[in-house]
SETOR-330845 format. One record per residue: residue in one letter; x, y, z of N, C-alpha, C in turn. Coordinates in steps of 0.02 Angstrom, whole numbers, plus 50000, padded with zeros to 5 digits. Example, Ala and Ser with C-alpha at 12.3 -4.5 7.8 and 13.67 -1.06 7.14 Angstrom:
BEGIN
a506604971650390506154977550390506604983550390/s506424988850354506844994750357506455000250394/
END
This chain:
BEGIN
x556515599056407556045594156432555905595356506/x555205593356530554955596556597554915588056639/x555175587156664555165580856724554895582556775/x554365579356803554175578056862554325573756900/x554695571856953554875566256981554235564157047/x554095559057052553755556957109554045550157143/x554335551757205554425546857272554465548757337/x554775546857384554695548057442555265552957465/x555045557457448555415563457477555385569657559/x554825567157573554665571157650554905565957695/x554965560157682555085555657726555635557057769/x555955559557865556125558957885556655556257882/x557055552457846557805548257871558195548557796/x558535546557806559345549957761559315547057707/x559175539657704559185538157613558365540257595/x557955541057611557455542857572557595548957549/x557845556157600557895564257563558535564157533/x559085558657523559705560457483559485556357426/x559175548757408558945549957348558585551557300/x557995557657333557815560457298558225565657278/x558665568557318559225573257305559585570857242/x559895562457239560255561357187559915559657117/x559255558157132558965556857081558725565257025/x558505569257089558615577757031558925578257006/x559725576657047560385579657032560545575156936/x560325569256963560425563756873560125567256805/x559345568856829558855570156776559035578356774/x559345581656790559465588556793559695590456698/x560375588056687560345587956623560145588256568/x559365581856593558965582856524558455586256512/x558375592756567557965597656568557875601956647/x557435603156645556965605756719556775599756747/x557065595156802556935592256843556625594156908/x555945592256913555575594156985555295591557036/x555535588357100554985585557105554185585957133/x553805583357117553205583957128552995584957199/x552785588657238552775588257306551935583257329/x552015577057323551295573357333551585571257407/x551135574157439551045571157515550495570657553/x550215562557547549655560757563549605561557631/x548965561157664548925564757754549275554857792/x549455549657741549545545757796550305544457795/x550525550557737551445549957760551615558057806/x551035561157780551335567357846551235564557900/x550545561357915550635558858005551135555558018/x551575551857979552165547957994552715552058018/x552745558058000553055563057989553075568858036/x552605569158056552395574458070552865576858160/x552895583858177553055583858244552905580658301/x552215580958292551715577758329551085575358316/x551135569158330550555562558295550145564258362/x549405561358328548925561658403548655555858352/x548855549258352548485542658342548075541258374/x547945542158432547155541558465546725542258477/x546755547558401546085551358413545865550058323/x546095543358322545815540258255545105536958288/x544865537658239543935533958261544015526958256/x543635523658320543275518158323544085513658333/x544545511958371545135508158401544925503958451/x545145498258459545145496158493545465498758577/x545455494958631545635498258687546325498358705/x546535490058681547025490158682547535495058623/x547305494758556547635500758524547645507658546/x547155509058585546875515458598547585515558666/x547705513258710548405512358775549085512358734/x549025508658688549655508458640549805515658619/x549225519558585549635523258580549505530358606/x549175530258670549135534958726550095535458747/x550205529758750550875529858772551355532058742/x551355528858679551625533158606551665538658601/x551015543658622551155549858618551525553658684/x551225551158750551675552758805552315552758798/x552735547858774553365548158726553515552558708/x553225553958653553435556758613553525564058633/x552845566158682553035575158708553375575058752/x553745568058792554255569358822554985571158787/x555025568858734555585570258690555485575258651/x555025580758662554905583858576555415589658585/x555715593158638556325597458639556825593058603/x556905588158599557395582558588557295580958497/x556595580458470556285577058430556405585658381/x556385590758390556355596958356556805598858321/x557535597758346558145601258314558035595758229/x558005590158263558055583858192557605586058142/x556935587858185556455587958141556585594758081/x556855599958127556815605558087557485602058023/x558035598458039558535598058006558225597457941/x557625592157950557545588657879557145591157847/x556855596957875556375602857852556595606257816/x557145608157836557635614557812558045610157727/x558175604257741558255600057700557975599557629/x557375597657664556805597357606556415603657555/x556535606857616556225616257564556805618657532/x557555617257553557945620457506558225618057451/x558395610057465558835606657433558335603757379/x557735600857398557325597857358556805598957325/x556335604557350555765608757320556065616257308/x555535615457252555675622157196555185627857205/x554565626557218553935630357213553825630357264/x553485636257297553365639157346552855635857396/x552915637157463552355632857485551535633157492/x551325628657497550585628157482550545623957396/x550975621057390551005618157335550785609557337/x550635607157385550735600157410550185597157371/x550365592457347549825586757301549405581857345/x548905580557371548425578057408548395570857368/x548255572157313547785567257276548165568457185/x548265559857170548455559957107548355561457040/x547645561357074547265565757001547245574657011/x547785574657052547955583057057548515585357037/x548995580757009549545579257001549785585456956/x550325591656933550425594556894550195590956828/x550135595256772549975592356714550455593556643/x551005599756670551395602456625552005597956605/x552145593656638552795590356634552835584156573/x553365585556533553215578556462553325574556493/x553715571056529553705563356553553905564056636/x553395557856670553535558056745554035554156782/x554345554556786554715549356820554795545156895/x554505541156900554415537956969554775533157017/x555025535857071555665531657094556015538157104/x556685534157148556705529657177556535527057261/x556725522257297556445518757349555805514757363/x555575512557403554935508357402554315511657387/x554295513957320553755517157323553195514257287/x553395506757301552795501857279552755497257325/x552835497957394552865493057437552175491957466/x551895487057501551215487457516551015490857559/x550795495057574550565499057647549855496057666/x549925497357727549235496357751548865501757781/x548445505357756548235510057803547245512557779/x547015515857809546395516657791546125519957715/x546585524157716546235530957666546565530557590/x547215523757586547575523257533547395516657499/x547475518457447547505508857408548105503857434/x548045498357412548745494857434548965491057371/x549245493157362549995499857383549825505957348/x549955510857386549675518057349549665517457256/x549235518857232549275516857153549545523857135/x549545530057183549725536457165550525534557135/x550935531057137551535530257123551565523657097/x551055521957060551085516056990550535521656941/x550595528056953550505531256892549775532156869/x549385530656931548495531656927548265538956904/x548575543556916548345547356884548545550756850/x548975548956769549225550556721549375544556678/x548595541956639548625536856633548555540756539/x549085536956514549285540956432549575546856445/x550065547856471550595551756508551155548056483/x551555551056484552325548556458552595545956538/x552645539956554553185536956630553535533356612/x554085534456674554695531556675554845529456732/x554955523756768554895520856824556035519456849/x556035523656866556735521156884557015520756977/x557315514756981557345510657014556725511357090/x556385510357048555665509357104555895502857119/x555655501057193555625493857223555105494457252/x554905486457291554305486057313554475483357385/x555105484557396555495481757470555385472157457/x554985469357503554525462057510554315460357445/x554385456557396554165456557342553305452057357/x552875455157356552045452757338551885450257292/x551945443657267551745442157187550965442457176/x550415441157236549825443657216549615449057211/x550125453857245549905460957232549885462957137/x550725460257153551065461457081550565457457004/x550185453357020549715447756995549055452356971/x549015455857020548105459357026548045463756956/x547325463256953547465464856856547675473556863/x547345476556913547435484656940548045486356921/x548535483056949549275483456960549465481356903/x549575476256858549785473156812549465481556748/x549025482756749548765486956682548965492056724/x549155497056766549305502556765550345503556748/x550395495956777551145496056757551425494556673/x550705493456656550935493356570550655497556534/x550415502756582550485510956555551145514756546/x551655511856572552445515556580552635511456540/x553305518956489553575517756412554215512856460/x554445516356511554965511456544555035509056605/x555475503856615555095502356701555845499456728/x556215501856789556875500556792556765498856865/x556865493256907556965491656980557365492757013/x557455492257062557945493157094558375483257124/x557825480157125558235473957160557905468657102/x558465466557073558375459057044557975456057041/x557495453157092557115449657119556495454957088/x556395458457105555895464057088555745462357010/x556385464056970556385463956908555955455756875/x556375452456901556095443956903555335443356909/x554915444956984554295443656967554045447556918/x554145453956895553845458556844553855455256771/x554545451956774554345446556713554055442356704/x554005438256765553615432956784552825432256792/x552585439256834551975439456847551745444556787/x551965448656778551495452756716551775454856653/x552415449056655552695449856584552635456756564/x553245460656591553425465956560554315466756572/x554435469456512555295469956510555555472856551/x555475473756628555895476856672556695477556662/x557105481356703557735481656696558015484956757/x558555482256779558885481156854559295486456855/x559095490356881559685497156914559615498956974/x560295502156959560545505757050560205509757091/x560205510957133559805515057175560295524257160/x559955527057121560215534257106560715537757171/x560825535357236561325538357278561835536157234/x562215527357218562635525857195562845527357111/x562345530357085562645532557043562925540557038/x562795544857088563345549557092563795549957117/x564475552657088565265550357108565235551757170/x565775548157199566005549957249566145558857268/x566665560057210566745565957223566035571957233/x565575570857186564765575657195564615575757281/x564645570057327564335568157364564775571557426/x565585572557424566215577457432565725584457442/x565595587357383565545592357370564765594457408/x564505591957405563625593257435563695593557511/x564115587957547564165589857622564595592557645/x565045596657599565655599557628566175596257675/x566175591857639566975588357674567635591957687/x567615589857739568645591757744568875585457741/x569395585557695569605579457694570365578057742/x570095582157786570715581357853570445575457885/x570775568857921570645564257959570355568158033/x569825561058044569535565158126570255564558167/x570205568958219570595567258291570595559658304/x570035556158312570075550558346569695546058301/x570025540158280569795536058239569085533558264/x568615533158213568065530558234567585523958204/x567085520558208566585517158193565985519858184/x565775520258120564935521958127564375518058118/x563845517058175563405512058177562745514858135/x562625516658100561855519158056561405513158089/x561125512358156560595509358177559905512658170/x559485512758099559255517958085558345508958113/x558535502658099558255498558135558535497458201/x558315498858243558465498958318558655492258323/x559315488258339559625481858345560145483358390/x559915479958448560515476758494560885474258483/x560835469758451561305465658407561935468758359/x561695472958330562075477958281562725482258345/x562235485658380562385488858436563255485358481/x562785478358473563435473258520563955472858465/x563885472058425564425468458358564815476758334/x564385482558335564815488458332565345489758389/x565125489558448565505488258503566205483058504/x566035478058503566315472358500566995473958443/x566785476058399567345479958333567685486658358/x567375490458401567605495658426568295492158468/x568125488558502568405485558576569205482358524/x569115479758474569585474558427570015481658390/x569575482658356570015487558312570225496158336/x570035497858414570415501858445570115508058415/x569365509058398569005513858376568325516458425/x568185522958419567915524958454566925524658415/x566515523458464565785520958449565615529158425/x565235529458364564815534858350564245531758309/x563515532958354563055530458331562545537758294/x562045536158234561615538658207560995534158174/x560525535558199559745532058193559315536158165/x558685535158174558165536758131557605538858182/x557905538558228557205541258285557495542958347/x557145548458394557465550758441557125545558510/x557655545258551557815541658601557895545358688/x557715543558714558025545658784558555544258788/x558865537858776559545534058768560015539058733/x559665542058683560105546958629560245554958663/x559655556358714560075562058754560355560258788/x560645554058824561085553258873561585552558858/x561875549258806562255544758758562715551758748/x563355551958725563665556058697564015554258631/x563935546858633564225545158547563635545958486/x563025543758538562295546258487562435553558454/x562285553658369561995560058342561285559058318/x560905561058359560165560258332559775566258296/x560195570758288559915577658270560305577358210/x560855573358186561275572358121560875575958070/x560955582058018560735583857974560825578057902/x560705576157862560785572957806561615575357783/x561805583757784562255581957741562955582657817/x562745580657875563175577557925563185568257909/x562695568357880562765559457898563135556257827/x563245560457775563745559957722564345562357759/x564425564557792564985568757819565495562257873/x564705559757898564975554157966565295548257924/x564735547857862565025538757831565835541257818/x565785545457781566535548557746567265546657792/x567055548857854567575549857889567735543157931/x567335540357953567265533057970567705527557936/x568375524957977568615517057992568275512457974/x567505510257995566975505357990566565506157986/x566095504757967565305506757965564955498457992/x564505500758012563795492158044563395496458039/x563015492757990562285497857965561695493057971/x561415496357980560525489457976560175493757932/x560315498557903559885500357821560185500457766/x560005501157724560205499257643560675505657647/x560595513157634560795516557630561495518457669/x561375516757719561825514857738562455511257725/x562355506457702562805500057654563015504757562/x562505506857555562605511657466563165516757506/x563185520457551563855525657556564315522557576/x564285517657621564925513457644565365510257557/x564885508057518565115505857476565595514757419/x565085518457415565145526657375566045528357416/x565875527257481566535530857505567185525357529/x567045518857493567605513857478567725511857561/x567205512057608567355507957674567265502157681/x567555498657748567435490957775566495492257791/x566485486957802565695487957829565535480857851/x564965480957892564345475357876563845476957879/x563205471557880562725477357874562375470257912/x561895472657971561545466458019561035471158053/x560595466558097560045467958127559525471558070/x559495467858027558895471757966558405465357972/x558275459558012557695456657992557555454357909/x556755456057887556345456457855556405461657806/x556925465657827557325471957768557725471257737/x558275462357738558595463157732558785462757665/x558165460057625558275457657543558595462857498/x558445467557495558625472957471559585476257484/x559685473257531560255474957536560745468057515/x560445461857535560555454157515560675455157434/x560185458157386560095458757327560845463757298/x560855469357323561375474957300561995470557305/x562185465757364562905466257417563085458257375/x562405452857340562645448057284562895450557240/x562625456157191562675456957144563225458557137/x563635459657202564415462057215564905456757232/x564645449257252565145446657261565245446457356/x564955454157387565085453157451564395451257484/x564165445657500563785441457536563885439857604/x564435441257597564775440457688564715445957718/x564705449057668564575458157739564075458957759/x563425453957750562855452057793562635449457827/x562615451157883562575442757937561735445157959/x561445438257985560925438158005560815440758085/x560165441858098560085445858180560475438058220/x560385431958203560585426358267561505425458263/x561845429958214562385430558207562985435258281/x563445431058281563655434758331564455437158323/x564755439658362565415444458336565865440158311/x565885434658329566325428658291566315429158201/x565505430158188565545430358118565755435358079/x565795440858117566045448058078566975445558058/x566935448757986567385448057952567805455157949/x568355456958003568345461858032569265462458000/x569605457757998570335456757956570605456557889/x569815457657843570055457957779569585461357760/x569835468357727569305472757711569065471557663/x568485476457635568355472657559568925475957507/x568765473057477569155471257418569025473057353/x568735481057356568705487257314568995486857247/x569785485457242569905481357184569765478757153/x569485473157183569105467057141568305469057132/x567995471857172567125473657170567305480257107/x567575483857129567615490757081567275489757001/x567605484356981567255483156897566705481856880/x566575477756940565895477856939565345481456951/x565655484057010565085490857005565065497956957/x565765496656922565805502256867565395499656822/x565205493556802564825491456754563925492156773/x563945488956839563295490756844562855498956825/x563395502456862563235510456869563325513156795/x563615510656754563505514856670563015511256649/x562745502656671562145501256623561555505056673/x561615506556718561035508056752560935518456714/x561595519856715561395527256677561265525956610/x561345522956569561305521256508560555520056509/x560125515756545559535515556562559255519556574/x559375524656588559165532456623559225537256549/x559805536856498559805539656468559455539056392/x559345530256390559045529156344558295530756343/x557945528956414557265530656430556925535656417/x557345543056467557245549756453557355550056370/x557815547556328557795550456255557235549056229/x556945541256242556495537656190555695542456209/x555665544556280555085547756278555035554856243/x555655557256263555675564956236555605564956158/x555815560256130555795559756044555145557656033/x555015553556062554025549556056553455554356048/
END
């Protein structure tokens, strides 16, 4: 069987290129797993070395200063901005694409055509975007153009759940073109029943379902302890707050600050605990070895959990549902504190309690492959 996978795979930062990594690594089994290389021109500019946003037509003046400055920035950092960039380059052409370059999908109705069933997911790859040249939310990844195509939607989310998006008849009939449809957050699953009555089903985000040990093996661990005990802050949302409360735990529990983000900084060449050039399979390498983790992204919180650490997870705002959703379904609710939360609330004397979560997440993670395995069969036999 020929799989095509489609999600966000060029994307810049660590849980988007490791779960497309874990999601190949799942569907590998039940054939030629590939993924599709679709990269529309408004996720390369996101992407890209160097953005020139101001030389989009017709801006206002004040947008037009915004991001004059933006770019001044940015070529002040781009010696700085290069090593990262190439990391995730080097990343993406080896670890994740198969076919040679010049292969890139523009447009969905360009989509390969050889593959028996597509599979779509995982990460927000139904979230709403706003931008000129795309629908909202790209329909390229609700399956617009492979419509009587065999799909399989596994753990797609939509981050913010939209119920009028989710409502609109567009959206509602292209999502009841797919034989299966698997979410990633609860809530997700809920309006899909709610708003367009269809049998959704709640699974893991494909990092957590490969073992611990796979995840060992891909970044080359030594499983020798560091020299100096440490904390890792994944401030991949820029939070002071996070920043203070990692500190603040450093200062208590007699560990040394090592920070990794999602964007390069002036702060981050000065800094010597900053790794901003962190390759993906260094930042499996960092959670691994890490005393504590304070994360403000999801992904972040999925390896803390993969490699059995303390954690919390704060300064996520308006992001934070998604990780609120994973960290109930576990029982740990407390390892989330809100941005107006302060070091008092960190629960820093009783770690979690792996023991007791363990069953549960062994259960989640076989119904969520079981979902994976029943899907891929029912299409391949169909």
């Amino acid at each position: 069987m020929k799989i095509g996978i489609v999600t966000f795979h060029r994307a810049h930062n660590y849980g988007a290129v490791l779960q497309a990594y874990a999601m190949k690594r799942l569907l590998s089994p039940y054939g030629t797993a590939e993924l599709i290389d679709y990269s529309p021109p408004y996720l390369q500019r996101g992407y890209a070395l160097i953005n020139w946003p101001f030389l989009t037509p017709r801006q206002s003046g004040e947008q037009l200063t915004t991001d004059v400055r933006a770019f001044v920035s940015t070529m002040m950092l781009l010696p700085f901005r290069l090593p990262r960039h190439m990391q995730f380059k080097r990343f993406i052409n080896k670890r994740l694409l198969d076919r040679q370059a010049g292969s890139r999908v523009i447009l969905a109705r360009d989509f390969p055509e050889h593959y028996d069933v597509y599979v779509f997911g995982s990460d927000q790859i139904w979230r709403a975007m706003e931008h000129e040249t795309q629908p909202y939310p790209d329909i390229a990844y609700l399956g617009s153009g492979q419509i009587g195509k065999k799909k399989v939607a596994i753990a797609a989310s939509m981050g913010k759940i939209d119920t009028e998006v989710l409502g609109s008849q567009h959206v509602c009939s292209l999502l009841e073109d797919f034989d299966a449809i698997g979410v990633r957050e609860k809530s997700l699953q809920i309006a899909l029943q709610s708003v367009c009555k269809l049998p959704a089903e709640h699974v893991l985000d494909p990092t957590l379902l490969l073992p611990a040990g796979e995840w060992v093996k891909f970044s080359k661990i030594r499983r020798s302890a560091p020299s100096k005990p440490y904390l890792l802050l994944y401030n991949l949302h820029s939070s002071g707050a996070a920043r203070g409360i990692a500190k603040s735990i450093c200062d208590v529990l007699g560990l040394r600050l090592i920070e990794t983000n999602g964007y390069e900084t002036l702060r981050g060449v000065i800094s010597p605990s900053i790794r901003q050039s962190a390759s993906p399979e260094r930042f499996v390498r960092l959670v691994y070895g890490a005393n504590f983790v304070v994360s403000t992204s999801f992904h972040g919180v999925v390896f803390a959990l993969i490699f059995r650490k303390s954690f919390v997870a704060c300064g996520m705002g308006e992001h934070s549902s998604r990780v609120a959703d994973l960290l109930s379904n576990l029982g740990l609710e407390n390892r989330l504190i809100d941005d107006d939360s302060s070091f008092s609330d960190v629960d820093m004397e009783t770690a979690v309690d792996y023991a007791r979560i363990g069953p549960t997440l062994d259960i989640l993670i076989r119904k969520s492959v079981e979902f994976i395995d029943r899907s891929l069969k029912t299409v391949s036999s169909g």
